[in-house]
PQR file with spaces between the fields and no chain letter, atoms N, CA, C, O and H, PARSE charges and radii, in Angstrom:
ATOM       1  N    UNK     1       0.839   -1.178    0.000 -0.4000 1.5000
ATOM       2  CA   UNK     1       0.000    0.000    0.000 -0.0000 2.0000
ATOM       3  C    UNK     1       0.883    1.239    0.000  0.5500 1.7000
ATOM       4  O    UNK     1       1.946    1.377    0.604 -0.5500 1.4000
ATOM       5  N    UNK     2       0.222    2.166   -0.827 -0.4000 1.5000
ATOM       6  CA   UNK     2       1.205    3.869   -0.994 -0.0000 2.0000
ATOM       7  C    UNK     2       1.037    4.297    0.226  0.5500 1.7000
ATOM       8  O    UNK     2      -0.047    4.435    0.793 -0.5500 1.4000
ATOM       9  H    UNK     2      -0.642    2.054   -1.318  0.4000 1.0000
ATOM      10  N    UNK     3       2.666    4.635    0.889 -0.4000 1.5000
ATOM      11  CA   UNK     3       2.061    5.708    2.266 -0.0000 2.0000
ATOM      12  C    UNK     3       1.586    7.436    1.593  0.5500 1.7000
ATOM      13  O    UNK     3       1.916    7.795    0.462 -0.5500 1.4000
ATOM      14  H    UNK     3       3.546    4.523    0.428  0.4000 1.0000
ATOM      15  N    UNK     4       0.914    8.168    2.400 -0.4000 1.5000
ATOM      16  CA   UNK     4       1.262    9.202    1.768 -0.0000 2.0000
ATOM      17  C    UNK     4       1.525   10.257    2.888  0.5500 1.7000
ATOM      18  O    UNK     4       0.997    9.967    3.962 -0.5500 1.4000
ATOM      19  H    UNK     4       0.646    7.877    3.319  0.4000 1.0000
ATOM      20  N    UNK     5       2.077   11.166    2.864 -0.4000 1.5000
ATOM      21  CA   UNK     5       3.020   11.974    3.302 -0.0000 2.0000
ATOM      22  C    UNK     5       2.089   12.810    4.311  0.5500 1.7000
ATOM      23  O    UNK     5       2.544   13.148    5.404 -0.5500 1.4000
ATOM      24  H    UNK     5       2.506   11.402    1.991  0.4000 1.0000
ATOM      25  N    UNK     6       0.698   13.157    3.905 -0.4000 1.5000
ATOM      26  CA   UNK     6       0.060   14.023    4.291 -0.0000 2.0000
ATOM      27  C    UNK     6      -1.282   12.968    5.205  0.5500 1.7000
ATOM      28  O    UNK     6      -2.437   13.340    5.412 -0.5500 1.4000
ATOM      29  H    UNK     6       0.328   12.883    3.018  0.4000 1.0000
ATOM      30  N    UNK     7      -0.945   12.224    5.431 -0.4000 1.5000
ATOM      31  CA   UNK     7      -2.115   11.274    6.189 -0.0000 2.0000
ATOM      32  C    UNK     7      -1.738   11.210    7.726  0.5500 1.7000
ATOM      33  O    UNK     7      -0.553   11.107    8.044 -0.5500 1.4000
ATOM      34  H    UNK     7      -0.007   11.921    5.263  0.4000 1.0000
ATOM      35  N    UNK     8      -2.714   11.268    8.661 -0.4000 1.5000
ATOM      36  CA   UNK     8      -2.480   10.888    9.786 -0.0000 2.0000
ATOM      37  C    UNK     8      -1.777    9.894   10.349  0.5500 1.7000
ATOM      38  O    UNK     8      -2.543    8.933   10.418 -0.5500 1.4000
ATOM      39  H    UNK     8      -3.676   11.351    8.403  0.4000 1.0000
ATOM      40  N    UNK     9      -0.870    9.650   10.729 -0.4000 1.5000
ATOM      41  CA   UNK     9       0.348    8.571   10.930 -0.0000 2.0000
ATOM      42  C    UNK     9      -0.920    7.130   11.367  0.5500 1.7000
ATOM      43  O    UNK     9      -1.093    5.982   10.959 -0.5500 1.4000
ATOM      44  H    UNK     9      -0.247   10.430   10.673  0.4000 1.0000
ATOM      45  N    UNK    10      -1.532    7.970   12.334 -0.4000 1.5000
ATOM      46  CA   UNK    10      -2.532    7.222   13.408 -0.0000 2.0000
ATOM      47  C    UNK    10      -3.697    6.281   12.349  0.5500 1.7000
ATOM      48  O    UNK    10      -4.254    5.255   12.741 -0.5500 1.4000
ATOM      49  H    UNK    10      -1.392    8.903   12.666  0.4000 1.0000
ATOM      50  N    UNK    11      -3.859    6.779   11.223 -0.4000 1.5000
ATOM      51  CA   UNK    11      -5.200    6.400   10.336 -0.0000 2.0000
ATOM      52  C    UNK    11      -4.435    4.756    9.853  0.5500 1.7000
ATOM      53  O    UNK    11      -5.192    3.786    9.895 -0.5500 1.4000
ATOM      54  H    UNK    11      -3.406    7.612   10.905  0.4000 1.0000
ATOM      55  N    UNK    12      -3.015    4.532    9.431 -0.4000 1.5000
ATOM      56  CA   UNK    12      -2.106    3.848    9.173 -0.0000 2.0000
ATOM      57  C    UNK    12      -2.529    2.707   10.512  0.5500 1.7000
ATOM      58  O    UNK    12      -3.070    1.669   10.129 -0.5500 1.4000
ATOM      59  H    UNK    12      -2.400    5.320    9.396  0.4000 1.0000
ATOM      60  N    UNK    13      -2.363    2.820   11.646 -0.4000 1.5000
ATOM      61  CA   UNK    13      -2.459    1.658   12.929 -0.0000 2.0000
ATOM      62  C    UNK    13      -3.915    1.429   12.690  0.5500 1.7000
ATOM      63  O    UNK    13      -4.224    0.245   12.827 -0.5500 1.4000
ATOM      64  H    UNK    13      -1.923    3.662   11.957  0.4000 1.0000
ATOM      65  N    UNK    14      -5.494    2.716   12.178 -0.4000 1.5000
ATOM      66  CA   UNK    14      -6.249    1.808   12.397 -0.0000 2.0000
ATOM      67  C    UNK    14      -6.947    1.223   11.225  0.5500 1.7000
ATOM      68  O    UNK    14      -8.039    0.663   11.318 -0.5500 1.4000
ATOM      69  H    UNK    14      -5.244    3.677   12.067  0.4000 1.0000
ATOM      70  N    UNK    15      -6.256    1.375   10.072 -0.4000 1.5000
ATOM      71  CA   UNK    15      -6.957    0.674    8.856 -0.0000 2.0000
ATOM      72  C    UNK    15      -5.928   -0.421    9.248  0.5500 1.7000
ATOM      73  O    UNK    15      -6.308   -1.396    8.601 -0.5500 1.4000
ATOM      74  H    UNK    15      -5.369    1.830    9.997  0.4000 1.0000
ATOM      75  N    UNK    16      -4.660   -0.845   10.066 -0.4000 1.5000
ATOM      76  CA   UNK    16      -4.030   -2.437    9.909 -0.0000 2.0000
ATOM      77  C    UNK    16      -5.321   -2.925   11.238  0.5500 1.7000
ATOM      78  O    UNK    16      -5.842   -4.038   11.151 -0.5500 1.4000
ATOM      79  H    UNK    16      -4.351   -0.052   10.592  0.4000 1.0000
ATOM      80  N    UNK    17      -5.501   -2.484   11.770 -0.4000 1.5000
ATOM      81  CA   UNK    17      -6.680   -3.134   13.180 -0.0000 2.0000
ATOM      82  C    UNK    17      -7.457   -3.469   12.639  0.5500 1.7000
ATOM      83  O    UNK    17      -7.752   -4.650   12.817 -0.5500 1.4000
ATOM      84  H    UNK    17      -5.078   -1.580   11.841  0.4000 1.0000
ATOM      85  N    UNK    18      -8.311   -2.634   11.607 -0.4000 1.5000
ATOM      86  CA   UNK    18      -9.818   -3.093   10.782 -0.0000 2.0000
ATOM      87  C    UNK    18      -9.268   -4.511   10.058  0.5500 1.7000
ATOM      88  O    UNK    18      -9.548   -5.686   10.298 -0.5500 1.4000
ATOM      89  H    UNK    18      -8.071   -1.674   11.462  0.4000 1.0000
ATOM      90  N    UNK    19      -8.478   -3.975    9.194 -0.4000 1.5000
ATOM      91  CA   UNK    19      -7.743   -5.154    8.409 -0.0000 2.0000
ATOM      92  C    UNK    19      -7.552   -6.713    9.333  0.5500 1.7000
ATOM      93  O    UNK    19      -7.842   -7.825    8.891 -0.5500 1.4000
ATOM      94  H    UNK    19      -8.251   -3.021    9.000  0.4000 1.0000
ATOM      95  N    UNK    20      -6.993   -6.413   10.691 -0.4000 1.5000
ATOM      96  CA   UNK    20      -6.371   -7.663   11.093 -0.0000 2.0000
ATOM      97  C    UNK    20      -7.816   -8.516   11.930  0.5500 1.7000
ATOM      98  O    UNK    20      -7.869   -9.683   12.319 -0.5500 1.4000
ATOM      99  H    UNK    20      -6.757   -5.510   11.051  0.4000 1.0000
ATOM     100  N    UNK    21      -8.847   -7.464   12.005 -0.4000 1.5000
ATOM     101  CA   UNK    21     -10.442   -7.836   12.292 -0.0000 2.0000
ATOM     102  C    UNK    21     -11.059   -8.902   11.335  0.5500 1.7000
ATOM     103  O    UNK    21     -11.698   -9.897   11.676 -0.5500 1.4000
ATOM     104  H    UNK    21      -8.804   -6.516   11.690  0.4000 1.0000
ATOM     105  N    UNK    22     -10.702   -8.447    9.903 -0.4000 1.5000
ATOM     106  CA   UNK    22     -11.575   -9.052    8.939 -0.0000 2.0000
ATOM     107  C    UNK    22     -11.119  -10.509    9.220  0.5500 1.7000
ATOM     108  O    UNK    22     -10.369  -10.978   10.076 -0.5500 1.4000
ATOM     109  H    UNK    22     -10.183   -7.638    9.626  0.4000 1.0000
ATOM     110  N    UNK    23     -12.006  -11.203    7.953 -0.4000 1.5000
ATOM     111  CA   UNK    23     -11.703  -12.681    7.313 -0.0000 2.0000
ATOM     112  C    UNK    23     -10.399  -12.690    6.619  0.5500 1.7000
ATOM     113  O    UNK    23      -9.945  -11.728    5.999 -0.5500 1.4000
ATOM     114  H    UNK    23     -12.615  -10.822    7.258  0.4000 1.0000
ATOM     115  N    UNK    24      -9.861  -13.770    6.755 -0.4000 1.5000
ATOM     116  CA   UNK    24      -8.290  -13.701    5.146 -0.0000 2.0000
ATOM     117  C    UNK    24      -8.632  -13.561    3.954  0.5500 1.7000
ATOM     118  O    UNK    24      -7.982  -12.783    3.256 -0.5500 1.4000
ATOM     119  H    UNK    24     -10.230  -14.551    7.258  0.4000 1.0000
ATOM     120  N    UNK    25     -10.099  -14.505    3.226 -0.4000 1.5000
ATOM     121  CA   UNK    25     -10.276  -14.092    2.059 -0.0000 2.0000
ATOM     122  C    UNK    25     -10.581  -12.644    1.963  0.5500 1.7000
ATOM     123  O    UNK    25     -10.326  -12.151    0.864 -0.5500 1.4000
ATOM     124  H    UNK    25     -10.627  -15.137    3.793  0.4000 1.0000
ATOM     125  N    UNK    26     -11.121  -11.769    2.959 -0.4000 1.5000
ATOM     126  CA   UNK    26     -11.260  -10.268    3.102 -0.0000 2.0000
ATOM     127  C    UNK    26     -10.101  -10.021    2.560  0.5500 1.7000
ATOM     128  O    UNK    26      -9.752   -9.929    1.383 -0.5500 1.4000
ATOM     129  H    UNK    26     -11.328  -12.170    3.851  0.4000 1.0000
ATOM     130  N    UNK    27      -9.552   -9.926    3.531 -0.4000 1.5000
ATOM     131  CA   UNK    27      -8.161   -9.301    3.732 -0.0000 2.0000
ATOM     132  C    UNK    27      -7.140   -9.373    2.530  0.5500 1.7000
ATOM     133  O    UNK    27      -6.593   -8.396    2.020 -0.5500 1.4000
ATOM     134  H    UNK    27      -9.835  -10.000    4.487  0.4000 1.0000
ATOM     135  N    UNK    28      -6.960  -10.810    2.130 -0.4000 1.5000
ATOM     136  CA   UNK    28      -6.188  -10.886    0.579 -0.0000 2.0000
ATOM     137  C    UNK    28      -7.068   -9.978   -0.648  0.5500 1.7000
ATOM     138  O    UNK    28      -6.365   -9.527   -1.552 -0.5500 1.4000
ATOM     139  H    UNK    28      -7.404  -11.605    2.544  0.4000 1.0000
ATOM     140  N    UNK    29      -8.147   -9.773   -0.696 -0.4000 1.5000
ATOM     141  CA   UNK    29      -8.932   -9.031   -1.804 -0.0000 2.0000
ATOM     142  C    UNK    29      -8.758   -7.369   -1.416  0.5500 1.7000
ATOM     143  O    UNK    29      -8.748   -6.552   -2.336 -0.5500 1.4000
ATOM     144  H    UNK    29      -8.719  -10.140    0.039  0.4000 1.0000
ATOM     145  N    UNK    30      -8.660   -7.052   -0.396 -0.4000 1.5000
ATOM     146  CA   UNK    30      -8.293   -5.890   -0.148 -0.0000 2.0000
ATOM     147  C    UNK    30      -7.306   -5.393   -0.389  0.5500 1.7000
ATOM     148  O    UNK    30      -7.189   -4.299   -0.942 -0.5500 1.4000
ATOM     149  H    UNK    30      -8.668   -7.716    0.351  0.4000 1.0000
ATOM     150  N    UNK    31      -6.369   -6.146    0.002 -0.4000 1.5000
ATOM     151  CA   UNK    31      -4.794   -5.925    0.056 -0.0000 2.0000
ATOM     152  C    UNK    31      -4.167   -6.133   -1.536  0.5500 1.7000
ATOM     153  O    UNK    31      -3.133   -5.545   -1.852 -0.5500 1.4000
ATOM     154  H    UNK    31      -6.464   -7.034    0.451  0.4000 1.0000
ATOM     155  N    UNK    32      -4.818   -6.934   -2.409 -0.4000 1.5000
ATOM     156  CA   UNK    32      -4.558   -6.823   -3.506 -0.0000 2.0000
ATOM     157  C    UNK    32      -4.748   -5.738   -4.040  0.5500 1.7000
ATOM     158  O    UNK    32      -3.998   -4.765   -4.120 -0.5500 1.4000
ATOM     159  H    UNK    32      -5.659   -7.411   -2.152  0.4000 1.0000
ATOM     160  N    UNK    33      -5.888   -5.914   -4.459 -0.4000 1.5000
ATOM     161  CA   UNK    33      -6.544   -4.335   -4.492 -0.0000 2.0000
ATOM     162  C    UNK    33      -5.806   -3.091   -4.318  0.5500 1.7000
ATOM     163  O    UNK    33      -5.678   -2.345   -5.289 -0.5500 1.4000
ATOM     164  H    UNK    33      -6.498   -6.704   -4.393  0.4000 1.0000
ATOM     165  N    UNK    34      -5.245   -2.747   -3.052 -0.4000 1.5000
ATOM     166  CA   UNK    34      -4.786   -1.875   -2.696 -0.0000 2.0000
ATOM     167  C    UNK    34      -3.019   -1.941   -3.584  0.5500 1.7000
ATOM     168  O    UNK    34      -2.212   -1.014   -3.651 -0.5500 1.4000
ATOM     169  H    UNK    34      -5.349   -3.353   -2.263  0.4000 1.0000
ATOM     170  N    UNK    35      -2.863   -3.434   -4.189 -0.4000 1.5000
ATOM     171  CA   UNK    35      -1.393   -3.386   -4.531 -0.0000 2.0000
ATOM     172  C    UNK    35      -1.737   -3.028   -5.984  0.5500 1.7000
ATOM     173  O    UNK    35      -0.683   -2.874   -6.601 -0.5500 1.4000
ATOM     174  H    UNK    35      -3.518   -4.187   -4.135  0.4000 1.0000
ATOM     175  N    UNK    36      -2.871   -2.827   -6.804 -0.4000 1.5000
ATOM     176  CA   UNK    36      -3.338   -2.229   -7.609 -0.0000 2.0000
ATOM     177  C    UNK    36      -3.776   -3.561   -9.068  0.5500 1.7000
ATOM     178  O    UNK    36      -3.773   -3.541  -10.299 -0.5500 1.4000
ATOM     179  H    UNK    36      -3.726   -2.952   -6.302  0.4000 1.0000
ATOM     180  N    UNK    37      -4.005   -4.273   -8.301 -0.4000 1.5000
ATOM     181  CA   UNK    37      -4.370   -5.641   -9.124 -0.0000 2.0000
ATOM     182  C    UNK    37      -5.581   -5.376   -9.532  0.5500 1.7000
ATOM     183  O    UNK    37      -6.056   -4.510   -8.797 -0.5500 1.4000
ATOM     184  H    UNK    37      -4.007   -4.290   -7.301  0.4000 1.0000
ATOM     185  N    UNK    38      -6.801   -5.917  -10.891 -0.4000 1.5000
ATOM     186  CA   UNK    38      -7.521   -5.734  -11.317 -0.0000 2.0000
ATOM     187  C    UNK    38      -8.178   -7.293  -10.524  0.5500 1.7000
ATOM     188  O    UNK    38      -7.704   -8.281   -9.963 -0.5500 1.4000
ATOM     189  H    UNK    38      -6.415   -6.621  -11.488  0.4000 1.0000
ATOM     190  N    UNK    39      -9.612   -6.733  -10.919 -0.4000 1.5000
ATOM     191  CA   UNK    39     -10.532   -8.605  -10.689 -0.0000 2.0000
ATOM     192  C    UNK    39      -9.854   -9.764  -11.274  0.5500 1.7000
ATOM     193  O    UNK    39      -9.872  -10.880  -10.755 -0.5500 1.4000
ATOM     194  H    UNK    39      -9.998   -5.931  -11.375  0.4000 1.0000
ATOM     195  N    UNK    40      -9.157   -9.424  -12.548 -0.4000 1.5000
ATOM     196  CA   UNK    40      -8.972  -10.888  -13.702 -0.0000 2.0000
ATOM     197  C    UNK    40      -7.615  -11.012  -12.771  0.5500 1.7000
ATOM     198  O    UNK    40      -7.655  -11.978  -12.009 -0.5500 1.4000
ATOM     199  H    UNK    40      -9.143   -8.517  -12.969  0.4000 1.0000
ATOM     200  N    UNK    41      -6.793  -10.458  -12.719 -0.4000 1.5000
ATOM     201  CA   UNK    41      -5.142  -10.470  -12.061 -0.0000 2.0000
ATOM     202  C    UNK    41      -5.791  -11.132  -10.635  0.5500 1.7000
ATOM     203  O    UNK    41      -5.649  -12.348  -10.505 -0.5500 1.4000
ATOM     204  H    UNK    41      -6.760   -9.674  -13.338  0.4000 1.0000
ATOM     205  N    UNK    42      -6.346  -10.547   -9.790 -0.4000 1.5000
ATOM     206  CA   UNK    42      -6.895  -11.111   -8.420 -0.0000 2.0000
ATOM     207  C    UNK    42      -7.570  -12.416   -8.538  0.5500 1.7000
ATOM     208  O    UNK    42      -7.189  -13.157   -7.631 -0.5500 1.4000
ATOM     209  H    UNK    42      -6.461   -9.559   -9.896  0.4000 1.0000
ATOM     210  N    UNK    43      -8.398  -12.952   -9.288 -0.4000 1.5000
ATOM     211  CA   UNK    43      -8.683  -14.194   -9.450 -0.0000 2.0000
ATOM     212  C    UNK    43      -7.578  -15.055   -9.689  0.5500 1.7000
ATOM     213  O    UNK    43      -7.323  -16.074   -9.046 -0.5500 1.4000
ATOM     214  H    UNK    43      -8.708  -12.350  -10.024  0.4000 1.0000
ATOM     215  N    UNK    44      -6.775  -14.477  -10.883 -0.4000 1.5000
ATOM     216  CA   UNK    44      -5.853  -15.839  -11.251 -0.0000 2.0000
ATOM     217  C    UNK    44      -4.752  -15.562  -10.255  0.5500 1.7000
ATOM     218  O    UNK    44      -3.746  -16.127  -10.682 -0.5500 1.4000
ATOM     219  H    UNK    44      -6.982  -13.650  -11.405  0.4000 1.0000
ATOM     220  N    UNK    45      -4.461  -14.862   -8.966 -0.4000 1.5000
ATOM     221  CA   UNK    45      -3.222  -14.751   -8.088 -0.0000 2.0000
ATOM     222  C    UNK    45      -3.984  -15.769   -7.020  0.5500 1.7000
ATOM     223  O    UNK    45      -3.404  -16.403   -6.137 -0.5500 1.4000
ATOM     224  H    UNK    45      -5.279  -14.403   -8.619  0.4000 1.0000
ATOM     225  N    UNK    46      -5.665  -15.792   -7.342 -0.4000 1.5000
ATOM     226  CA   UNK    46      -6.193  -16.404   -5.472 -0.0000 2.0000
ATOM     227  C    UNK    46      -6.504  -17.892   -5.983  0.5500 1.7000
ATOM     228  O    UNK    46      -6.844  -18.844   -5.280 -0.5500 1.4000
ATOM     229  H    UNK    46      -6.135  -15.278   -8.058  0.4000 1.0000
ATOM     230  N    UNK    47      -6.339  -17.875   -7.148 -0.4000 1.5000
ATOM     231  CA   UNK    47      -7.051  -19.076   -8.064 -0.0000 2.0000
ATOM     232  C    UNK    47      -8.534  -19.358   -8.153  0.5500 1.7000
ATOM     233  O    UNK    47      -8.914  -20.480   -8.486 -0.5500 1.4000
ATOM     234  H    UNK    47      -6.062  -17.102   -7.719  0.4000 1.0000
ATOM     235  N    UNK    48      -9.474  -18.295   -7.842 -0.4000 1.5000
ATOM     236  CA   UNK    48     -10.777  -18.309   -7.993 -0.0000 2.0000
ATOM     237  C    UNK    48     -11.976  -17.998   -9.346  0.5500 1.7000
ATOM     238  O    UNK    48     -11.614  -17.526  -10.423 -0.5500 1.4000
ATOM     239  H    UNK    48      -9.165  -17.384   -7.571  0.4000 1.0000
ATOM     240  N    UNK    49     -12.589  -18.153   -9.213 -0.4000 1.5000
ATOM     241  CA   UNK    49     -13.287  -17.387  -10.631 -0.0000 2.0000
ATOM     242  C    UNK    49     -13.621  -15.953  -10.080  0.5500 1.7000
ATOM     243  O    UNK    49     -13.731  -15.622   -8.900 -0.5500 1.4000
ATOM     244  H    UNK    49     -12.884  -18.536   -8.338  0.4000 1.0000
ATOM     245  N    UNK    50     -13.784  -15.038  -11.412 -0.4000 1.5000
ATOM     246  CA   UNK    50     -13.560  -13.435  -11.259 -0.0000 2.0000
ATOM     247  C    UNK    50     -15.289  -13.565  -10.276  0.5500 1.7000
ATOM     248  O    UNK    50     -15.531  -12.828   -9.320 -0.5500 1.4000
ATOM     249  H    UNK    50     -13.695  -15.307  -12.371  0.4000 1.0000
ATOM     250  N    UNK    51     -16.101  -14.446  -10.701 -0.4000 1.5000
ATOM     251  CA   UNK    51     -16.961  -14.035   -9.402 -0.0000 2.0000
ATOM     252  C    UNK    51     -17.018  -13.820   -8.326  0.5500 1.7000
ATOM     253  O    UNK    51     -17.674  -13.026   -7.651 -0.5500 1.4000
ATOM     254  H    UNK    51     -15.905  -15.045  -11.477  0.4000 1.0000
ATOM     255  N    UNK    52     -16.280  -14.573   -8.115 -0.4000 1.5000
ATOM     256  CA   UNK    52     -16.437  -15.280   -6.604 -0.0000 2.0000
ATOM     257  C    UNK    52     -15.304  -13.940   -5.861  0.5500 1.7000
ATOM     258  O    UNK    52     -15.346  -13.598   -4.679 -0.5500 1.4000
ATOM     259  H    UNK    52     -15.747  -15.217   -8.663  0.4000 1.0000
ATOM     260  N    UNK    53     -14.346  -13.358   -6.931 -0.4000 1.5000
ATOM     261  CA   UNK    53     -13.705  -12.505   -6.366 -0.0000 2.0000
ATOM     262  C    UNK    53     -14.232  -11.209   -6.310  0.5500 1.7000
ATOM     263  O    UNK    53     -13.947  -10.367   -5.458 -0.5500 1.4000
ATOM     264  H    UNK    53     -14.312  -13.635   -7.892  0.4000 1.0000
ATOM     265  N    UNK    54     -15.238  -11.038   -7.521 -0.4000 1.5000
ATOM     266  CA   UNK    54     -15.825   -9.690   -6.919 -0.0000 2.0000
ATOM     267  C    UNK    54     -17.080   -9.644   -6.050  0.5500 1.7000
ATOM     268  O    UNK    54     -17.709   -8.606   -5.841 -0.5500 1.4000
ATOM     269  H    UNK    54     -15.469  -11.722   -8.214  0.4000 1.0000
ATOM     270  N    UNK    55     -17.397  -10.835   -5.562 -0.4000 1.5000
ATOM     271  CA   UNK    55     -18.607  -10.855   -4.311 -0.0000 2.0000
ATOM     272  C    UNK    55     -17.867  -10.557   -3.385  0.5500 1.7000
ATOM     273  O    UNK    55     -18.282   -9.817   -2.493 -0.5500 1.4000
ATOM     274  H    UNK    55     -16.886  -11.678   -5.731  0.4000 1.0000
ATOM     275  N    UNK    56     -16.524  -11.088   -3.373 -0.4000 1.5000
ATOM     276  CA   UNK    56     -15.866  -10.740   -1.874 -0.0000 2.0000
ATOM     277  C    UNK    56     -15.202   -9.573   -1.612  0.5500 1.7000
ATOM     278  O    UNK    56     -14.821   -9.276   -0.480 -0.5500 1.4000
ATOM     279  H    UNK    56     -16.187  -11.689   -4.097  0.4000 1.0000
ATOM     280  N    UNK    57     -15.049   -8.937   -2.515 -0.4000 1.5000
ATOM     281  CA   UNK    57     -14.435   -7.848   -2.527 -0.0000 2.0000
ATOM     282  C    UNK    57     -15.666   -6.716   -2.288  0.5500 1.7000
ATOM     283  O    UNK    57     -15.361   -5.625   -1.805 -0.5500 1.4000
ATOM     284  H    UNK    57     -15.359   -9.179   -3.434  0.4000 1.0000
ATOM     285  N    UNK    58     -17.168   -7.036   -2.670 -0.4000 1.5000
ATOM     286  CA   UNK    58     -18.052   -6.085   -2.156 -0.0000 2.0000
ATOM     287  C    UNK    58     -18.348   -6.661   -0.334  0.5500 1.7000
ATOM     288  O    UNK    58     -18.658   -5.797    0.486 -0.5500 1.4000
ATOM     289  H    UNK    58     -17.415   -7.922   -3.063  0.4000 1.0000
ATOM     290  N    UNK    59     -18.245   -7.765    0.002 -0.4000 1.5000
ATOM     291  CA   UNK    59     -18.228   -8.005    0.857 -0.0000 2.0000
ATOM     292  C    UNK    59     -17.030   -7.150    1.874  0.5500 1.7000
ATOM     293  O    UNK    59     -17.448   -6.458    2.802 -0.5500 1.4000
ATOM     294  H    UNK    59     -17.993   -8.467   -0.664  0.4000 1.0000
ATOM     295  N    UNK    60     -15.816   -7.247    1.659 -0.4000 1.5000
ATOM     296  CA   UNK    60     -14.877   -6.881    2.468 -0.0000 2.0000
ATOM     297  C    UNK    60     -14.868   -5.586    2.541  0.5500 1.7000
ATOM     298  O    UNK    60     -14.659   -5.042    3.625 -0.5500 1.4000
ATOM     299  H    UNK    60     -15.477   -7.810    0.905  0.4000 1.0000
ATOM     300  N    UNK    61     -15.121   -4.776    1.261 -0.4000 1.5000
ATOM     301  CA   UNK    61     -15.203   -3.315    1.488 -0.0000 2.0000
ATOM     302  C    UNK    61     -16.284   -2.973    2.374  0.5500 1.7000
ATOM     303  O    UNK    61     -16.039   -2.060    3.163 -0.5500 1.4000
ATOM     304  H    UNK    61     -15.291   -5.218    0.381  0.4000 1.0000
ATOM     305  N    UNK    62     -17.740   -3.647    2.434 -0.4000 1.5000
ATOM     306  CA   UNK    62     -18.838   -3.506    3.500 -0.0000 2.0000
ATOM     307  C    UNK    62     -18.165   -4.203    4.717  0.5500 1.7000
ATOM     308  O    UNK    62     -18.211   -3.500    5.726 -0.5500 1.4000
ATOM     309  H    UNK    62     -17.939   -4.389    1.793  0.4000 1.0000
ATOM     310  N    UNK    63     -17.824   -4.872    4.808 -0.4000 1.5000
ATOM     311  CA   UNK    63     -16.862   -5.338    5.941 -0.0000 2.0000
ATOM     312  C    UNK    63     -15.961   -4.354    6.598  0.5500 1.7000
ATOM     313  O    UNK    63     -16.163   -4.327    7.812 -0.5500 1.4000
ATOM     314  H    UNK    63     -17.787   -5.443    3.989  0.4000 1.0000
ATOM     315  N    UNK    64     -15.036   -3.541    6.198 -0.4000 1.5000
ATOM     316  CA   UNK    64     -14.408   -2.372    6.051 -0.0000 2.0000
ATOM     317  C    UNK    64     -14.747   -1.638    6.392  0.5500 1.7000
ATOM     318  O    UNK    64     -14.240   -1.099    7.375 -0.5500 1.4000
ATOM     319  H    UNK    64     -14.872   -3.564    5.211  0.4000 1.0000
ATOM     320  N    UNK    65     -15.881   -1.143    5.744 -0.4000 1.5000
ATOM     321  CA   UNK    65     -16.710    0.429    6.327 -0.0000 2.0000
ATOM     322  C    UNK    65     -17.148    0.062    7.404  0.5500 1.7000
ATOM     323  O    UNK    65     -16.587    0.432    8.435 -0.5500 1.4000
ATOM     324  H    UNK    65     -16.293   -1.581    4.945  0.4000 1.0000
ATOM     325  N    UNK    66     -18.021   -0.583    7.433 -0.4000 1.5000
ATOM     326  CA   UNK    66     -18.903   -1.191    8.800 -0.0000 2.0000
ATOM     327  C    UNK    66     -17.813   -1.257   10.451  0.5500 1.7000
ATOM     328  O    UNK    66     -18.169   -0.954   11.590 -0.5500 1.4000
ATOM     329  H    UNK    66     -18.477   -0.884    6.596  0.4000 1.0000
ATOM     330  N    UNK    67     -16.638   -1.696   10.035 -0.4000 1.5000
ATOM     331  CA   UNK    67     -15.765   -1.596   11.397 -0.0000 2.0000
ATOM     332  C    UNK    67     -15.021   -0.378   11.062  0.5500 1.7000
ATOM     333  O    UNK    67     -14.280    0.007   11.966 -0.5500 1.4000
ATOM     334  H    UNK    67     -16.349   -1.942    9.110  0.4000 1.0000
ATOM     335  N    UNK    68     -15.030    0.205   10.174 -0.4000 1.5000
ATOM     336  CA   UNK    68     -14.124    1.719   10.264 -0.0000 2.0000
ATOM     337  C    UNK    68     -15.072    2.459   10.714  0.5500 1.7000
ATOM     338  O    UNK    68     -14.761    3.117   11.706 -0.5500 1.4000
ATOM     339  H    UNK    68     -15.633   -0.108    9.440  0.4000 1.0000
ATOM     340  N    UNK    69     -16.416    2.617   10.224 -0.4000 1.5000
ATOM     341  CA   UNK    69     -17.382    3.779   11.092 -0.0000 2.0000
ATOM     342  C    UNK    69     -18.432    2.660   11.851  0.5500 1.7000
ATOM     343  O    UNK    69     -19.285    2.090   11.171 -0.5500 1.4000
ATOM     344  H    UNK    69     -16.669    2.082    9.418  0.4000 1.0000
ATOM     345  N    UNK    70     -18.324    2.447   13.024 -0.4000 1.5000
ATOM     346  CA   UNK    70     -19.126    1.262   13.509 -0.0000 2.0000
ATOM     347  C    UNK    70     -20.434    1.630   13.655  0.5500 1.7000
ATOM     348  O    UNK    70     -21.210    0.688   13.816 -0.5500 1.4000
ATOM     349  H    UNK    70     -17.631    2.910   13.576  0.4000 1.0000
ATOM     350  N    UNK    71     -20.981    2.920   13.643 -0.4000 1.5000
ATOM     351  CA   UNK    71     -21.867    3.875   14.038 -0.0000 2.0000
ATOM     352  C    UNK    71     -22.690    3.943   13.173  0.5500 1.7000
ATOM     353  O    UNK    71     -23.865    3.729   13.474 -0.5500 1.4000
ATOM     354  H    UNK    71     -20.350    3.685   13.512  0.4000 1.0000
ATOM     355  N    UNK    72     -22.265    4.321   11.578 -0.4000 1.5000
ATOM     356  CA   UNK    72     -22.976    3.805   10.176 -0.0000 2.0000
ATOM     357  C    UNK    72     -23.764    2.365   10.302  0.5500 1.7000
ATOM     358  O    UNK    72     -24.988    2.237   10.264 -0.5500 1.4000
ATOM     359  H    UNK    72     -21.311    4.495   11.333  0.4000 1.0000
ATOM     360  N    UNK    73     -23.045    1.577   10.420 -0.4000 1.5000
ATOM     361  CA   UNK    73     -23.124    0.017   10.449 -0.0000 2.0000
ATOM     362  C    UNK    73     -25.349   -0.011   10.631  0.5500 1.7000
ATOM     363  O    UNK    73     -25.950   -1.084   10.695 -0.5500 1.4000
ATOM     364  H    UNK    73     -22.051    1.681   10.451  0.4000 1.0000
């Protein structure tokens, strides 16, 4: 993941907490993602079909929000 220069050092400790909350299949679809992989690249790195990778990837991002603003939820 890009650090960036102008972000709260602190936002860094709690997107790895949300992160280390989730599921692994979460977590690998995110983290790909974030390494700038597309659905087709993310399927053939997890060995899944592109479905199954973009259900989880709407899953983990609602997963995501939901423990980053628990209050939304």
């Amino acid at each position: 993941m890009e650090a960036h220069h102008d972000s709260n050092p602190l936002d860094r400790v709690h997107i790895n907490d949300v992160l280390e909350r989730l599921s692994t299949p979460h977590r690998e679809v995110l983290t790909l993602r974030a390494w700038g992989l597309n659905e087709e690249e993310m399927a053939e790195t997890l060995h899944l079909p592109v479905g199954t990778v973009r259900s989880r990837l709407h899953r983990a991002r609602r997963c995501f929000q939901e423990a980053w603003y628990p209050s939304a939820a």
